[in-house]
Every structure is written in C-alpha cells, then in structure tokens.
C-alpha positions in Angstrom: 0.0 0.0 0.0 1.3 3.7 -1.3 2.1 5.2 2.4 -0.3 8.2 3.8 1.1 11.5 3.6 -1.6 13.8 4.2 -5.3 13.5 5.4 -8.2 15.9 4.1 -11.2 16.3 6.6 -14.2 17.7 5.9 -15.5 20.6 7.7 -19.3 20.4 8.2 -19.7 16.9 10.4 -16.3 16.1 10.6 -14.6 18.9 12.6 -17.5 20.6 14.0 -21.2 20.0 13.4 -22.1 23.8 11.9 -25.2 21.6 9.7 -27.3 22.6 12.9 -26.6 26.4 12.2 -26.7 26.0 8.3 -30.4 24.2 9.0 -31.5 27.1 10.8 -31.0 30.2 8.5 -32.5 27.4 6.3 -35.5 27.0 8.0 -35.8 30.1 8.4 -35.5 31.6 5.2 -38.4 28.4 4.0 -40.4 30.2 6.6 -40.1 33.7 4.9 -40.9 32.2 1.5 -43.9 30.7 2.9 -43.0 26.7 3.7 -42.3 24.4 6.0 -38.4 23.1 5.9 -38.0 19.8 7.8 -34.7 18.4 9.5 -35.2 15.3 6.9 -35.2 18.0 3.7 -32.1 19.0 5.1 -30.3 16.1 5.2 -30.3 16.3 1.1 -28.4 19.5 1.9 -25.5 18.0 3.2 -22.8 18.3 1.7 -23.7 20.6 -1.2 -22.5 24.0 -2.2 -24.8 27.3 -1.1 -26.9 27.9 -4.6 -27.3 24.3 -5.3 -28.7 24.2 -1.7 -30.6 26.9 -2.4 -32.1 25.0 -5.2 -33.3 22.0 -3.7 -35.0 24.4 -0.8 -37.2 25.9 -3.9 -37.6 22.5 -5.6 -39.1 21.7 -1.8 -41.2 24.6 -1.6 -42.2 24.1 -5.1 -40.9 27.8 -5.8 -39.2 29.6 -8.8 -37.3 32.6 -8.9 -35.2 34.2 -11.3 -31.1 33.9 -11.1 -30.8 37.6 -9.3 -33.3 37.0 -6.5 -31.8 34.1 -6.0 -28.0 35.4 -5.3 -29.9 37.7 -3.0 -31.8 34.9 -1.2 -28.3 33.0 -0.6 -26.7 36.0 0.7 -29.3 37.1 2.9 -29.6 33.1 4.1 -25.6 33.0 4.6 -26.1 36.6 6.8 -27.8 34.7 9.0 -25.5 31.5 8.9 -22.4 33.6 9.7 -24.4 35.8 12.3 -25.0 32.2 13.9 -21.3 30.9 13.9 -20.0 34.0 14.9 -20.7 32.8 18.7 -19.0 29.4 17.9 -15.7 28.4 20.1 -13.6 25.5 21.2 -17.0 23.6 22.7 -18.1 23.1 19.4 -15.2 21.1 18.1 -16.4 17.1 17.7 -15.0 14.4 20.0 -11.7 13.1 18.9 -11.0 15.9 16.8 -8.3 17.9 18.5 -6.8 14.9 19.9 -6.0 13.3 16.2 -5.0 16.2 14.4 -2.2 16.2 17.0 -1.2 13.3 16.7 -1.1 13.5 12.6 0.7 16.3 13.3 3.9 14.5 15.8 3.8 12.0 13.2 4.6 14.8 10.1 1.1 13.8 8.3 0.3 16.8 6.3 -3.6 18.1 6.5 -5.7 19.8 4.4 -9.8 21.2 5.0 -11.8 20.6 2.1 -15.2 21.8 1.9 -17.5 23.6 0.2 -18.1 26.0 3.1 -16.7 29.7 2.2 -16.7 30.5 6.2 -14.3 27.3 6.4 -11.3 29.8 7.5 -13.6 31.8 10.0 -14.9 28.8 11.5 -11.0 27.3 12.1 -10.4 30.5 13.7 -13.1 30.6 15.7 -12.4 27.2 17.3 -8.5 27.8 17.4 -8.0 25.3 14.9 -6.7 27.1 12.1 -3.1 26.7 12.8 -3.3 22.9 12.6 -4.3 22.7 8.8 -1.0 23.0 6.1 -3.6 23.9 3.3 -7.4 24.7 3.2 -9.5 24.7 0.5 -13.0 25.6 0.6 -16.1 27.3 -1.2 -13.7 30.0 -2.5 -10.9 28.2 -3.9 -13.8 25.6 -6.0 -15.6 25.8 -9.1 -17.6 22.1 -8.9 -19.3 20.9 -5.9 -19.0 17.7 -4.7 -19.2 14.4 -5.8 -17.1 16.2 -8.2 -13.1 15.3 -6.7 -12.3 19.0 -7.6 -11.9 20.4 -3.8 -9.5 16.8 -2.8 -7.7 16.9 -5.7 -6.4 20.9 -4.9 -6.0 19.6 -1.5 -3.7 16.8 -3.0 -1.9 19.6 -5.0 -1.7 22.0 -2.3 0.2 19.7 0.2 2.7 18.2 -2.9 1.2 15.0 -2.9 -0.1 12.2 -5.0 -3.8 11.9 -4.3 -3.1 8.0 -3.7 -1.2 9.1 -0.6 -4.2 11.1 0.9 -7.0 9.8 2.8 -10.1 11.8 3.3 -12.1 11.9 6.3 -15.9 13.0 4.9 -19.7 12.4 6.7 -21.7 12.9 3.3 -22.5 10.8 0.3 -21.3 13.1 -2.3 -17.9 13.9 -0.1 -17.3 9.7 -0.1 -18.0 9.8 -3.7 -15.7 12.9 -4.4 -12.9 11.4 -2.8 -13.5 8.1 -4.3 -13.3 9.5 -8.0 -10.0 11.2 -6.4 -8.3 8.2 -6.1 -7.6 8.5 -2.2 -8.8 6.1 0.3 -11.6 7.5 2.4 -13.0 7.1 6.1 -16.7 8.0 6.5 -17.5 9.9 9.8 -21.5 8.8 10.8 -23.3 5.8 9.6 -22.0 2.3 8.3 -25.5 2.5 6.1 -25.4 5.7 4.7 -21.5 5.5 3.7 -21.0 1.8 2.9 -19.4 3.0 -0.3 -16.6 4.5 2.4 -13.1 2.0 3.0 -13.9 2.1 6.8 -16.3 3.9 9.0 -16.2 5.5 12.7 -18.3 7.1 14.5 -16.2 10.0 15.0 -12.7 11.2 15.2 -12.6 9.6 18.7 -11.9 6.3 17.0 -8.9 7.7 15.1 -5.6 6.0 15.6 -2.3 6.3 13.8 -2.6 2.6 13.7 -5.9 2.8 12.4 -5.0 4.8 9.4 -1.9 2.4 8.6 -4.4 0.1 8.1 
C-alpha cells in the first residue's frame, strides 16, 4: 500500500457540526418564503454547495425565482448562517477531533480542509483550529461541488502529494464519492448505512488512531 502523507477532513460533520446552524437560516429563510423546511429536507443538503442548496430548498417549496433573487436569497440566508457561527468556540469542536489532528501532526502527516463552506477559514479561527491545517481549500478556492473530486484533488496539489497518498475523512454521500473518484482512500465519519461505499467507518474522530490509518 502507497504510504499516507496527508489526510483531508471535511469541515461540516467532521470537525465541528455547523449543519445545525446552516439548518436554521434554512429553516428560516423556507419560513419567509412561505414553507415548512424539515430536518429530513435538510439532510439532502449535506454536503452541497450554497446555490445548489438553495435549489433544492425551492424545488421543496415548489418555488421559482429568477437567477438575481436568488443570489440575493443566498446572501441574505448566509447573513444569517455567519451571524449564527460567529458565537461558535472550542466547545463546538467534535469528539476526537483535536486529539488526532495532534497526533497526525507528531507524526509529520500533512492536512488539508476541504469543503464547500466559504466560512471554512472563520470557523478554524473561531475554534483555534486554524493553525493545525498546512492547506485549506473551501467554497472560494472551487468551481464544482461535490461528488465532483475538484476540492480533494487541490487539496492533494496543495500539500505536494499524490492523491493516492491522501485519505479523506468525509460524513456525506457526495464527499465519499468525491474522494473516491479522487483516487484517495476514504473514512466516512457517521453511519456504516449511509456511507457503505466508504473504506472504513467510525463514528467519529474519537476512533482515530495512527494505527488505524496504517491500516
């Protein structure tokens, strides 16, 4: 097996669990349109970039609008998002988290964030983990969404390595997929159903060992 030379995590799910904040400027901006927004219509959310999110929210409310409102509806809706994180700290960080980063780090694994998010740096800072990623590339730095491999393969190119040496650490469908079409190994973070299609599966980063990942 090519050895690991850099892991790429996920930020939503992975690192912190912000999908309860994106959920409710969601909800909310359903509300103001005139619908109901359920935590189940948000699950098709996951892992999708802001106006293809915005999209399926219409398609649920059975709404059209033209391009320009729309822009306006996903700014206003990411207003309230980054109103929402802005409180976020060190409390918010998932189980595990901290602890393996740390330890990827002693052992000279390089790390990367990729995610769609285009608060990805804010959110790092916010929780004090921005000095423990090499490279981050996010909502800013893509022009395809996942499952398209686009944000792991910059991660691979940002760190100098062969995206054979990376594994990715992802909760959502499309982010498994993405990584898959890659070519990097990848861990799902969540369900053994819903990410069967991952090479191995924890719960969260709590399981993480270096041993683990050698495997």
């Amino acid at each position: 097996m090519t050895p690991i030379k850099a892991c790429i995590f996920d930020l939503d799910g992975v690192i912190v669990d912000t999908a309860k904040f994106h959920y409710l400027a969601w909800q909310r901006l359903a509300r103001e349109l005139g619908f109901d927004f359920s935590e189940e219509d948000n699950e098709r959310l996951k892992g999708v970039s802001r106006m293809d999110s915005l999209n399926i929210l219409l398609e649920i409310g059975g709404v059209e609008l033209e391009d320009t409102k729309k822009e306006e509806l996903a700014n206003k809706k990411n207003d309230w998002y980054v109103e929402l994180i802005t409180h976020m700290d060190k409390s918010e960080i998932l189980p595990g988290t901290t602890e393996f980063l740390t330890l990827l780090k002693e052992a000279d694994i390089k790390i990367s964030l990729g995610s769609a998010s285009k608060n990805a740096k804010m959110i790092l800072e916010k929780i004090g983990l921005l000095h423990m990623f090499d490279a981050i590339i996010d909502g800013t730095d893509i022009s395809k969404a996942k499952p398209d491999p686009e944000v792991f393969l910059l991660g691979a190119k940002a760190l100098n390595v062969e995206p054979s040496e990376c594994v990715v650490f992802e909760d959502a469908v499309s982010g498994v997929e993405a990584a898959i079409s890659a070519g990097m190994y990848v861990i799902g973070v969540g369900s053994k159903e819903t990410l069967h299609r991952a090479n191995d599966v924890v719960q969260s980063l709590a399981e993480m060992t270096l041993d683990r990942l050698a495997k």
